[in-house]
PAZAPA-4460 file (N, C-alpha, C; in steps of 0.05 Angstrom, whole numbers, plus 32768, in hexadecimal, padded with zeros to 4 digits):
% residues 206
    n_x    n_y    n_z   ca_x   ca_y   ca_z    c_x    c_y    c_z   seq   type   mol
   7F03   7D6F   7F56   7F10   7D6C   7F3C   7F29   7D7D   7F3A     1      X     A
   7F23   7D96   7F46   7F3B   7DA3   7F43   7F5D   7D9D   7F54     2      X     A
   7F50   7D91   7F66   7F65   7D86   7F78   7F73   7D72   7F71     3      X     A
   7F63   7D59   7F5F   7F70   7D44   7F57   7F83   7D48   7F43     4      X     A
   7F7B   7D5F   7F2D   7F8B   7D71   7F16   7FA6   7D82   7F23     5      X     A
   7FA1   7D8E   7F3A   7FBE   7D95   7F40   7FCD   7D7E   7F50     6      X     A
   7FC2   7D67   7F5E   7FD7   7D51   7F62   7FE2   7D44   7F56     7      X     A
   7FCE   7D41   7F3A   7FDE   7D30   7F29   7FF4   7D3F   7F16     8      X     A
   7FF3   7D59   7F15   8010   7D6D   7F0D   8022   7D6C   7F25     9      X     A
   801C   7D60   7F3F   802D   7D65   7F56   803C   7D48   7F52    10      X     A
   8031   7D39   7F4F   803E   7D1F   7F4B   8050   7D17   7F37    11      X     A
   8054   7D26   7F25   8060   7D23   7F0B   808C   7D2D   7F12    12      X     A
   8084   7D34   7F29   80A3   7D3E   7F35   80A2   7D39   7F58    13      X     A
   80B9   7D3A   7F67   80B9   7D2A   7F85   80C8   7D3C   7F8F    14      X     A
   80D9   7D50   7F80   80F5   7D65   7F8D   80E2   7D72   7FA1    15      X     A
   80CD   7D7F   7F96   80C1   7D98   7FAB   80A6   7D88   7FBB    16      X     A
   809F   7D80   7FD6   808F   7D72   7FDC   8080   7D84   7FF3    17      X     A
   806C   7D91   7FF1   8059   7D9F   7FFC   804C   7D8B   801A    18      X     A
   8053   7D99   8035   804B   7D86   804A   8023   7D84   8047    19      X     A
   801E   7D93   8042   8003   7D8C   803F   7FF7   7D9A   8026    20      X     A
   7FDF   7D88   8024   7FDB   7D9D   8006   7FBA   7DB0   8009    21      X     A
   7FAF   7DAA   801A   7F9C   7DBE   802D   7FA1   7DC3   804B    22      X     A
   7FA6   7DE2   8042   7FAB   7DF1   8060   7F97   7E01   806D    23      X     A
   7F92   7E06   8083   7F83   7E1A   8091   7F94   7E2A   809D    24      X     A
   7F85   7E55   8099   7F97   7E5F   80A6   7F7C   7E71   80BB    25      X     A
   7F81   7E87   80CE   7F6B   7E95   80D6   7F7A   7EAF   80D3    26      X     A
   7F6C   7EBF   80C8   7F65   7EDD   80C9   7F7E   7EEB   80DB    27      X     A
   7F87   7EFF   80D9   7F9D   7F09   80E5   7FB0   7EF6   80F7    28      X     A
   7FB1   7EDD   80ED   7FCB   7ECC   80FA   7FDC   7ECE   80DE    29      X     A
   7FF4   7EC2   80F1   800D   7EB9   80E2   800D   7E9A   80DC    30      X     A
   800E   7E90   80C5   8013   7E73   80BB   8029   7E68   80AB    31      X     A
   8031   7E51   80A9   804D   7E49   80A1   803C   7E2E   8092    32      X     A
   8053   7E2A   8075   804F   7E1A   806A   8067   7E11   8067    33      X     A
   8073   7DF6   805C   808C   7DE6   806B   808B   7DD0   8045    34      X     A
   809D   7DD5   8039   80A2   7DD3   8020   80B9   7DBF   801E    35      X     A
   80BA   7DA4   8023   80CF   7D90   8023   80D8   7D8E   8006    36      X     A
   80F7   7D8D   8005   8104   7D89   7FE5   8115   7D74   7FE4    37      X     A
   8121   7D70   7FCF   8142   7D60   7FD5   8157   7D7A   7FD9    38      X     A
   816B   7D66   7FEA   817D   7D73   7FED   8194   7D7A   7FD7    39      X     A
   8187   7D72   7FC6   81A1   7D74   7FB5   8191   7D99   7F9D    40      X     A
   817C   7D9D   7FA4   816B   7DB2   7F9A   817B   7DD5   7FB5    41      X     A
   818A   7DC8   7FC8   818E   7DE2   7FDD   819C   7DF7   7FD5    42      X     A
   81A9   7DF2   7FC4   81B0   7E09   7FB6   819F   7E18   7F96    43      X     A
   818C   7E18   7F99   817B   7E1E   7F7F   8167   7E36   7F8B    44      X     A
   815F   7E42   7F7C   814B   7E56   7F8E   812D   7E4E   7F84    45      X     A
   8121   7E53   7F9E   810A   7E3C   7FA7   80F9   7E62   7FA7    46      X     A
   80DA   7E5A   7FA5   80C6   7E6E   7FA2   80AD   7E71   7FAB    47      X     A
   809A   7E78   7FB1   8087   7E72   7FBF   806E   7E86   7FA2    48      X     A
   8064   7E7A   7FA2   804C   7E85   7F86   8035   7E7F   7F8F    49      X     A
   8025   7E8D   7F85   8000   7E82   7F85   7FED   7E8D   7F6A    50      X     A
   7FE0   7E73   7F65   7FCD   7E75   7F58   7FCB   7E52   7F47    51      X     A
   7FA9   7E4E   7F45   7FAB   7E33   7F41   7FB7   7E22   7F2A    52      X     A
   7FC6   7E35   7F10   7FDC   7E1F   7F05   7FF0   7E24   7F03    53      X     A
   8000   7E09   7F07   8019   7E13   7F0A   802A   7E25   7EFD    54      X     A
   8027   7E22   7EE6   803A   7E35   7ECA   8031   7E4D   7EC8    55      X     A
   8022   7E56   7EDB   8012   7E72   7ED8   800E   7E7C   7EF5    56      X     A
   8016   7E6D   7F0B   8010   7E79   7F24   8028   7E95   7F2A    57      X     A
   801A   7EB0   7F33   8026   7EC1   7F3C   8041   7EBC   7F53    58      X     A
   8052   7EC6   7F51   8069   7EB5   7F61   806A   7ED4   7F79    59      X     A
   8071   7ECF   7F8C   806C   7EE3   7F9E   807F   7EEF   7FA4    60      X     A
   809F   7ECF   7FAB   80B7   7ED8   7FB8   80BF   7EC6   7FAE    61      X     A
   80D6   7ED3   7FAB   80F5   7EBE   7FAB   8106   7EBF   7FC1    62      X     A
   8111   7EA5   7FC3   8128   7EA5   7FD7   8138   7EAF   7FD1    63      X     A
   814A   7EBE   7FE7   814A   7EC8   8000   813E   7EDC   800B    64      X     A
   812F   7EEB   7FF7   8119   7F00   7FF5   8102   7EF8   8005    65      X     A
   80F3   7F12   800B   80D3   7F02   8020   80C9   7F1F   801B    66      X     A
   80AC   7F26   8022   809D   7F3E   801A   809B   7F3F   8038    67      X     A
   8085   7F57   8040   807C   7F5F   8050   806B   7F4A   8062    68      X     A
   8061   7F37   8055   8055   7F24   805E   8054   7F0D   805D    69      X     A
   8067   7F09   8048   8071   7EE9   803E   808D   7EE7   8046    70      X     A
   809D   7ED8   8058   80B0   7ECC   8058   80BE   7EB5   8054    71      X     A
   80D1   7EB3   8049   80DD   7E9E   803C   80FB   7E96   8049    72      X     A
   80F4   7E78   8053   810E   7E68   8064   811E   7E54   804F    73      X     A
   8131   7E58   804E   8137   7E3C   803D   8148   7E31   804E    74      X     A
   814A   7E0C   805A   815E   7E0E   8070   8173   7DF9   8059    75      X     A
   8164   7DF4   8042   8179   7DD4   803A   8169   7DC4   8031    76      X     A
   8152   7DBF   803B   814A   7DAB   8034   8127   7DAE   8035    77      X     A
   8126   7DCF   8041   8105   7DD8   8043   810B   7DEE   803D    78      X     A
   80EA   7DF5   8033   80E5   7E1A   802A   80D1   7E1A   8040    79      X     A
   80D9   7E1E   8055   80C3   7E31   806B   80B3   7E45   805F    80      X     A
   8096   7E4D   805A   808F   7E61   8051   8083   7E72   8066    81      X     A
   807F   7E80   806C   806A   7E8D   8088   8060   7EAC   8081    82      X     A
   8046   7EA7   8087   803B   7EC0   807C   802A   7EC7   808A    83      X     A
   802B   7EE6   809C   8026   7EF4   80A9   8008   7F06   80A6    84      X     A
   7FFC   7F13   80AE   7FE1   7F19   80BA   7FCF   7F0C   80A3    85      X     A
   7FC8   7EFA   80A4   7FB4   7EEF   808E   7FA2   7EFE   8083    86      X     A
   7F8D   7F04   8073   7F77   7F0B   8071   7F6E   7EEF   8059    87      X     A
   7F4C   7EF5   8060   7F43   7EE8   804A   7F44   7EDD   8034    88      X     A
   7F52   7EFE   8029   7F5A   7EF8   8007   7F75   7EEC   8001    89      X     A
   7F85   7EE3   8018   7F92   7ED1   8015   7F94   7EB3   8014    90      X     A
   7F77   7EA9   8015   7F6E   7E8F   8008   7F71   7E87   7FED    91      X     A
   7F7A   7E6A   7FE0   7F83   7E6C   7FCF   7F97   7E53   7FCC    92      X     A
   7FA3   7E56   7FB3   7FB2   7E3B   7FA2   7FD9   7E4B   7FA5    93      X     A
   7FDE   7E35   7FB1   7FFB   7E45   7FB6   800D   7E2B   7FAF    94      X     A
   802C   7E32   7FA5   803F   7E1B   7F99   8053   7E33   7FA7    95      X     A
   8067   7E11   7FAC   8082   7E15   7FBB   8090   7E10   7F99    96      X     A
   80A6   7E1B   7F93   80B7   7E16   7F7C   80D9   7E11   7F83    97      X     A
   80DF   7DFF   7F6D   80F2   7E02   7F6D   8102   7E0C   7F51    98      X     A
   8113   7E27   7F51   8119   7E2F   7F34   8132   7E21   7F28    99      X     A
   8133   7E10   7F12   813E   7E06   7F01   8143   7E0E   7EE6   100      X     A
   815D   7E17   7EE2   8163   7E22   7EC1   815C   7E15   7EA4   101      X     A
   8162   7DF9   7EB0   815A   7DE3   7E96   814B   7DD0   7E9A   102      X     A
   8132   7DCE   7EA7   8125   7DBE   7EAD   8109   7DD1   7EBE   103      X     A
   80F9   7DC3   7EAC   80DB   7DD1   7EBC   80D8   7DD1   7EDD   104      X     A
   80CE   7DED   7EEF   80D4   7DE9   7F0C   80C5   7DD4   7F1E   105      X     A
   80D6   7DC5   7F2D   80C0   7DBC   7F3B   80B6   7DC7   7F55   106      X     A
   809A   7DBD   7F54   808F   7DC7   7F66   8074   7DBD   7F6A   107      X     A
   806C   7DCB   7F90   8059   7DB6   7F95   8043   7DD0   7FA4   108      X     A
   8027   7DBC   7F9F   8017   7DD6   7FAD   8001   7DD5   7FC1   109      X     A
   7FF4   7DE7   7FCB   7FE9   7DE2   7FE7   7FCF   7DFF   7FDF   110      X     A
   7FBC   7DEE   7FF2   7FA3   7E03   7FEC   7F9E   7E0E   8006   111      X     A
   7F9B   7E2B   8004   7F9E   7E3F   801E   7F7C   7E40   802A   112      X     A
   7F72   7E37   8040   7F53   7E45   8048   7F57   7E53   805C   113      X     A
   7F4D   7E6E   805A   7F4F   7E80   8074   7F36   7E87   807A   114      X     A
   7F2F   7E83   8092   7F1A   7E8A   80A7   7F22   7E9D   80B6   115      X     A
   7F0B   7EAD   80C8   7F12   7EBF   80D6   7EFE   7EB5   80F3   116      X     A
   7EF6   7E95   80EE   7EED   7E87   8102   7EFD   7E79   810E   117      X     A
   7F0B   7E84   8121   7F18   7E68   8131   7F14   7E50   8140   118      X     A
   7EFF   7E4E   8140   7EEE   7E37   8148   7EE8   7E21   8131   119      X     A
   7EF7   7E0E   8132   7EF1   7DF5   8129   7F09   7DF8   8106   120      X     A
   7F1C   7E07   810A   7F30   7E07   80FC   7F4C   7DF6   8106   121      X     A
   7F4E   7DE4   80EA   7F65   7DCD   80F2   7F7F   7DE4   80F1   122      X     A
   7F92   7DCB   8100   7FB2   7DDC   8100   7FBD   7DD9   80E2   123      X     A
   7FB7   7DD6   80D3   7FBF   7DCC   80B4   7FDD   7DDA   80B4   124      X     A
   7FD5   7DFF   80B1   7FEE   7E05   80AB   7FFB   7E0E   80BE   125      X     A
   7FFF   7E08   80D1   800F   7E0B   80EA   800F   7E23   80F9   126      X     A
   7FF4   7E34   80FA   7FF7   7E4C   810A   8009   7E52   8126   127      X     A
   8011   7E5B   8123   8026   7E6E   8139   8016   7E75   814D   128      X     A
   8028   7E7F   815C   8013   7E93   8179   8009   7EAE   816C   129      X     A
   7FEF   7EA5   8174   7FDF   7EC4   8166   7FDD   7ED3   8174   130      X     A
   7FDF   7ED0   818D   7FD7   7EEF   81A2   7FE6   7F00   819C   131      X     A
   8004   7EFF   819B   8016   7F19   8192   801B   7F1B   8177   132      X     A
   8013   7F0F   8165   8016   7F11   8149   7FF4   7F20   8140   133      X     A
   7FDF   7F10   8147   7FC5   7F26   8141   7FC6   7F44   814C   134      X     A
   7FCE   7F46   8167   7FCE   7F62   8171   7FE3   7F68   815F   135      X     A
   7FF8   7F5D   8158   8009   7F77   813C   8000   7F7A   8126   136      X     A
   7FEC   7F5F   811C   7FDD   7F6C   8101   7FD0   7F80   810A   137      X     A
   7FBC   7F81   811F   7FB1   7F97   8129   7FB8   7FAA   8129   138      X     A
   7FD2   7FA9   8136   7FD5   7FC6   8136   7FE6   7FD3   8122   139      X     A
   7FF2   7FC2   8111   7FFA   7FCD   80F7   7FE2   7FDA   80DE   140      X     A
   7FC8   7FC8   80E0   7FB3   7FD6   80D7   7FAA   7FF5   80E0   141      X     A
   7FAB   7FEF   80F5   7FA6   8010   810D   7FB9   8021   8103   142      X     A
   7FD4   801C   8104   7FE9   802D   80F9   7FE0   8036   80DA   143      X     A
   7FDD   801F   80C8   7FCB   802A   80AF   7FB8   8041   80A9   144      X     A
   7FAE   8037   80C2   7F92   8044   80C2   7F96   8067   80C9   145      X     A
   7FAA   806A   80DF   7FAD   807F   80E7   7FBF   808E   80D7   146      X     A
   7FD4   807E   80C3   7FE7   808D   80B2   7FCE   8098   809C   147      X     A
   7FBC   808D   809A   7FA9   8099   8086   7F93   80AD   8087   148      X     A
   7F95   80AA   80A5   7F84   80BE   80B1   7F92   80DC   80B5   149      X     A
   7FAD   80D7   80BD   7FBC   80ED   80BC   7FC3   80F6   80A3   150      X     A
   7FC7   80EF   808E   7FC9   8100   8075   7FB3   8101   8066   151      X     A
   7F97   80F7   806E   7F85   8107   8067   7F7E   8125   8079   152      X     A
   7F8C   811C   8093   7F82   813F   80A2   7F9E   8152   808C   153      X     A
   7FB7   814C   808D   7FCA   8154   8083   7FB8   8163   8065   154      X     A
   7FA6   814D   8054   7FA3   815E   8034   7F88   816D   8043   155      X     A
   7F75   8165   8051   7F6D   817F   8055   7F79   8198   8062   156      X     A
   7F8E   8199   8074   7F93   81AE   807A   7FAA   81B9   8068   157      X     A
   7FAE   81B1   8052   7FBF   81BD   8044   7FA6   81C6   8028   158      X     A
   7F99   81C8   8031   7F80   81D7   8017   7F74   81E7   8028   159      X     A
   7F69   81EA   8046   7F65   81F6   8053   7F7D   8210   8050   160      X     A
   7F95   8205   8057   7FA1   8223   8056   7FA4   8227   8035   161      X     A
   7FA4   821E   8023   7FA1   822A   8006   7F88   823B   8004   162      X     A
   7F77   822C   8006   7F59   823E   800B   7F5E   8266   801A   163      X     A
   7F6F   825B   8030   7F6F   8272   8046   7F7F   828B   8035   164      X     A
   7F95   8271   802A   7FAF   828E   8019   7F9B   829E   7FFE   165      X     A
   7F8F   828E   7FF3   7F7B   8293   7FD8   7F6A   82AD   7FE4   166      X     A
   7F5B   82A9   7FF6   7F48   82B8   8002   7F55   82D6   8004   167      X     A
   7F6B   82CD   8020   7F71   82EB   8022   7F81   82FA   800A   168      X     A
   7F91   82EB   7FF7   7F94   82FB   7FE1   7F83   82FF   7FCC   169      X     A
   7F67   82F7   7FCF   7F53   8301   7FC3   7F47   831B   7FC9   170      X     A
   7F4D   831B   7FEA   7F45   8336   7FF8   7F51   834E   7FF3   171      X     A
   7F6A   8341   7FF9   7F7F   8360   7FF6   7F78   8366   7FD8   172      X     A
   7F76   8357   7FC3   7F73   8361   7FA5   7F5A   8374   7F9C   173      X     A
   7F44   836C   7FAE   7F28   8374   7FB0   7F2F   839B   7FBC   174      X     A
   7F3E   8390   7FD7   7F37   83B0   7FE6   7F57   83C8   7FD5   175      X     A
   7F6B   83B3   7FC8   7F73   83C8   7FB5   7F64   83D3   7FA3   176      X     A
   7F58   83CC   7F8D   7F4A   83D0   7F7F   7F3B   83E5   7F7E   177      X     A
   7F2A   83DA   7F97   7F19   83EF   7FA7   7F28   840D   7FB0   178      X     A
   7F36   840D   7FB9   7F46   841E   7FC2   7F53   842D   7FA3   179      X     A
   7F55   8429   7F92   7F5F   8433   7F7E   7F48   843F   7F72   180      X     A
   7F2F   8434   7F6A   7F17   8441   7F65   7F14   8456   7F76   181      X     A
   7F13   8457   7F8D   7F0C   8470   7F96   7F1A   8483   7F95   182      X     A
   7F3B   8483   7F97   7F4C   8495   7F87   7F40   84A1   7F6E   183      X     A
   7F36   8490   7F63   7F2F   849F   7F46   7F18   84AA   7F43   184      X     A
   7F03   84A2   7F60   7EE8   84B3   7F64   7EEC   84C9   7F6E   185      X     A
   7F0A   84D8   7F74   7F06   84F2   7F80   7F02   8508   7F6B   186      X     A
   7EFB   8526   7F7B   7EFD   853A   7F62   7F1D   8546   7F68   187      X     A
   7F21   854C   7F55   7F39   8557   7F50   7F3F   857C   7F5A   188      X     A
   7F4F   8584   7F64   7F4A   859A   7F69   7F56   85A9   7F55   189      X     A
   7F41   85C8   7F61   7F45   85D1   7F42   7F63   85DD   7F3D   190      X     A
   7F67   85DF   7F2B   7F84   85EB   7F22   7F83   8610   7F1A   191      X     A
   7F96   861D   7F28   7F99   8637   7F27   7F9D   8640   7F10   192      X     A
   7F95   8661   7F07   7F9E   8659   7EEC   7FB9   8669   7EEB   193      X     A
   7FB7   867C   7F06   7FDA   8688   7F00   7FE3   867D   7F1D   194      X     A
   7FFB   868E   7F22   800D   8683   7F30   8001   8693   7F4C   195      X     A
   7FFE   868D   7F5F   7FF4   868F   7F81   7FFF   869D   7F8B   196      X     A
   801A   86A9   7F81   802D   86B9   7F94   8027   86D8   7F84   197      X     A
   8016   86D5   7F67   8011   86EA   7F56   7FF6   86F1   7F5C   198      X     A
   7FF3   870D   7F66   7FD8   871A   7F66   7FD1   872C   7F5A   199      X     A
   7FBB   872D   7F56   7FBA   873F   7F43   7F9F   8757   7F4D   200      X     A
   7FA8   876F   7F4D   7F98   877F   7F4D   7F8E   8790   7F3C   201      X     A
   7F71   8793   7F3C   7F66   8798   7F24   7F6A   87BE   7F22   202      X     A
   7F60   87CB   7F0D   7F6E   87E6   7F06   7F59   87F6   7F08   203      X     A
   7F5B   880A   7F15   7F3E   8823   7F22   7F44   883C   7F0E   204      X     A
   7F35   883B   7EFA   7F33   8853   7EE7   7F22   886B   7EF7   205      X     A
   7F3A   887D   7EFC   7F2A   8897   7F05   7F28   88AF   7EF9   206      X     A
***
């Protein structure tokens, strides 16, 4: 039901024509989706969005713009889309656009399934060579992994030495302290009552 509801909003315009409208992608590959228009649309800026309606789908990129993992081709007459280490949660309802100032955009859309089974997955959306593109999702995750690992050793050892500076200026405050009390536990010596260089001899009544 839901499919027949977005073709029949797909049909209602012909500028933006989606090469397929169910794709398959797999799990850390790269896939390309191939967005036919008129040519008379090549100068307009064209968009790549997802979510299942159209007037409400999240738009991702604009041309000539592309994210980290979405890129965007425009040659003339196609919006190449291609999007890089897949995961799962990138399954889903996606529209190619075309942006128009006075006239509602057209556009056409295509439904994303990603597996992380490669066995018995069609070429729908045109996967690329995955051996050197999975080993870079890979190891761009690893790099993740280790940038996160290192600034968690980084915040513990920067509380470790807070801890260390706290401590020993807890100590030194402790053994001043200390050290001042016992100053004040001594006895005092006694005080003369005349002067040390004055003696006095007492008087022999004879």
């Amino acid at each position: 039901m839901e499919f027949f509801i977005l073709l029949t909003l797909a049909l209602c315009s012909d500028a933006m024509v989606m090469d397929e409208k169910v794709k398959s992608g797999i799990v850390l590959d790269t896939a390309s989706a191939i967005c036919n228009y008129d040519a008379h649309y090549k100068d307009y800026t064209k968009y790549w969005c997802r979510g299942y309606f159209r007037d409400s789908c999240n738009i991702i990129s604009f041309t000539p713009n592309s994210t980290n993992r979405v890129v965007l081709k425009d040659t003339g007459n196609q919006l190449i889309v291609t999007i890089s280490c897949l995961v799962k949660e990138d399954a889903g309802w996606y529209w190619c656009g075309i942006q128009r100032d006075f006239a509602r955009d057209d556009m056409d859309f295509t439904q994303l399934i990603v597996d992380d089974n490669r066995k018995g997955l069609a070429n729908d959306f045109s996967p690329g060579p995955s051996g050197n593109k999975n080993r870079s999702c890979r190891a761009s995750k690893t790099v993740q992994k280790a940038a996160g690992s290192r600034m968690s050793t980084l915040i513990i050892f920067i509380l470790m030495t807070g801890l260390g500076i706290i401590f020993i200026v807890s100590h030194l405050s402790r053994r001043r302290r200390s050290q001042r009390n016992r100053r004040k536990g001594l006895p005092r010596s006694p005080k003369l009552s005349q002067d040390p260089s004055v003696v006095s001899i007492p008087l022999v009544a004879i």
